[in-house]
Every structure is written in C-alpha cells, then in structure tokens.
N, C-alpha and C positions, 0 to 999 in steps of 0.2 A: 642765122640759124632759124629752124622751122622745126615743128612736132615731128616729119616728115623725118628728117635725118635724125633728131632727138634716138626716137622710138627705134629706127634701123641702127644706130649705131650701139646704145643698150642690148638688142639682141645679137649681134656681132660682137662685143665685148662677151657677153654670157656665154655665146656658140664660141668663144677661143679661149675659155678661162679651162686652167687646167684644173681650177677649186672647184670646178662644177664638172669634170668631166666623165660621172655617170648619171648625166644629163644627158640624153642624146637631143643631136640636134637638131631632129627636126620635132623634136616634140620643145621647143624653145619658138615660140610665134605669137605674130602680133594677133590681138581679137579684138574686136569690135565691142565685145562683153564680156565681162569676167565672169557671167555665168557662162558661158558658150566654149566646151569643152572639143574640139576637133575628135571626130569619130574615130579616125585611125590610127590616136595620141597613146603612149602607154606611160605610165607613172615613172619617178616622179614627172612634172611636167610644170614649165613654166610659162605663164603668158602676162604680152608685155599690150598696155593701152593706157590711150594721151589718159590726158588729167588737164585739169584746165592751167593759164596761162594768165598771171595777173602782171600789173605793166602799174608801174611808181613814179613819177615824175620827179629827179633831184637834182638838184646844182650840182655841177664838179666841183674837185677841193678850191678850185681857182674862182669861182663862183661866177664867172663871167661865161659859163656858157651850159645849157640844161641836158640833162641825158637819163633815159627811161632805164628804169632799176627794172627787170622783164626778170619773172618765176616760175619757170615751167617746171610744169610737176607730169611727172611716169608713172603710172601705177603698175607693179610687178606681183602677180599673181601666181601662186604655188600651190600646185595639187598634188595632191597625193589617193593614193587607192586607201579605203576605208580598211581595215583590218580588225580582226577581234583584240583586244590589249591596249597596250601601249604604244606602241610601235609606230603606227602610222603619226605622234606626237612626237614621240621622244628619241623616234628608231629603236635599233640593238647593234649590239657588239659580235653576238654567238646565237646560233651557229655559224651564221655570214651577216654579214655587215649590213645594216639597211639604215640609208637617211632616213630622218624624219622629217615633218614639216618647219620644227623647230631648229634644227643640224640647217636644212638646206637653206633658212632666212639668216643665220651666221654664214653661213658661203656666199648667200646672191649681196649681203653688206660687204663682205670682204674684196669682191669682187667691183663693186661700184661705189663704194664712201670715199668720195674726193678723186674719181678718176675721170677725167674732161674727156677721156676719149677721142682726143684732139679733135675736138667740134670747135670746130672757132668760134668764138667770142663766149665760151662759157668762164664762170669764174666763180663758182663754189659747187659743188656738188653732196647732195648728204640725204639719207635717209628722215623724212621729217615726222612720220608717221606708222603705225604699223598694227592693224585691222587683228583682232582675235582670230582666233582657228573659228572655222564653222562649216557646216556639213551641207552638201547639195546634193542633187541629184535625187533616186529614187528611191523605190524598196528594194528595187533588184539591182540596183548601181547607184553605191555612192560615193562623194569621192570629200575629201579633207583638203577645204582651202582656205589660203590666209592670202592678202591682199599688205602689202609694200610698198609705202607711198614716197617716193624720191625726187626732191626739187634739185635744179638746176639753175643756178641765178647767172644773168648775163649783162654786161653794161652798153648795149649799140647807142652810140652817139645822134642827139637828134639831127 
C-alpha cells in the first residue's frame, strides 16, 4: 500500500457513496492544501490530502519473526459556502434541505469508519481526530471548513 492508492481510493469510495450523493463529484478532490479551494468547486465540497505515515516495529503473536505496525493518516476536508445563520453549521430541514458542515462529517464517518476499501493489507480503519469549524477565505468569499483526520493501520511483513 502507498499514500498514492490510500488518497485515490477514499476519493472513489466518497465519489460512489450514495450518503454523500449531493456531493458532486468533481468537487470531491485531492489538494495539496487544505487551504487551496479549486476555482471552479461549488459547495458543499470535499477535499481529500496525505497526513503523515508513522511505522512501529513489533513482534508477531509467534515472536519469532518482526513486522512494522505502519499508520497512515488522510486528512478529509469540508467546505461549505458561508451563509448568514446557522445553516452553513447545522443545515436546515425547510424550505429545502441543506447539509451542514456538521450533517456532512456524520455522512463522510459513515461512509469510511472501518471500510478497507479493499486496499490490501489495511487492517483497521477509523476516524482518529476531527479539527473545529473555522472560517477562510476573504471579505468577499468565505467559505466554512472543518478538517477530518482518518488513520488506516496496516501490518506488511518485514
């Protein structure tokens, strides 16, 4: 396994979840920075970038032979368009339906807590962290993001 498939294959689980599917999908993409909002993106919008990858050295249950406990972590980014209210937080129900940033982080955990994605050699998946709301952008554009931090633990044999 590599960040490389990590990263594409969270974005492809996201782009085919039917819990996120007023998501469109091309505003679901990888970024370099989770400040770095793609120009031609429209709300909600999710972006996906590595996290770092820490590596444990432990014995098998058999103890006769060593193998690296490897942590890769994805960090999943959710923006939303600023709005006067609540809304852009909490959504609404009426007159039409609108996720919030809080609604969409119970969809993107539903969607990936404990789902391997068949990447080979994962073997736990889970949400380990999850960044407060906070406000970017300008005076004339701003937008509501919260940052989603999800490790993926693997056991490759030395």
């Amino acid at each position: 396994m590599d960040m490389k498939t990590l990263a594409q294959a969270i974005q492809t689980a996201l782009k085919n979840s039917a819990t996120l599917s007023y998501v469109a999908d091309t505003d679901i993409f990888l970024t370099p920075d989770e400040y770095i909002v793609p120009m031609t993106c429209t709300f909600p919008a999710i972006g996906i970038k590595d996290g770092p990858i820490a590596r444990n050295m432990e014995a098998t249950a058999s103890g006769t032979k060593l193998a690296w406990d490897m942590r890769w972590q994805v960090h999943v980014i959710i923006y939303v368009e600023m709005t006067a209210g609540e809304t852009p937080l909490v959504g609404q129900t009426t007159p039409t339906a609108i996720k919030g940033i809080l609604d969409i982080a119970n969809d993107i955990n539903t969607v990936l807590n404990e789902n391997y994605m068949s990447v080979s050699g994962i073997m736990d998946a889970y949400c380990i962290a999850e960044a407060e709301t906070e406000m970017i952008g300008h005076q004339d554009f701003q937008v509501l993001k919260k940052r989603m931090t999800f490790e993926y633990m693997s056991l490759p044999s030395l």
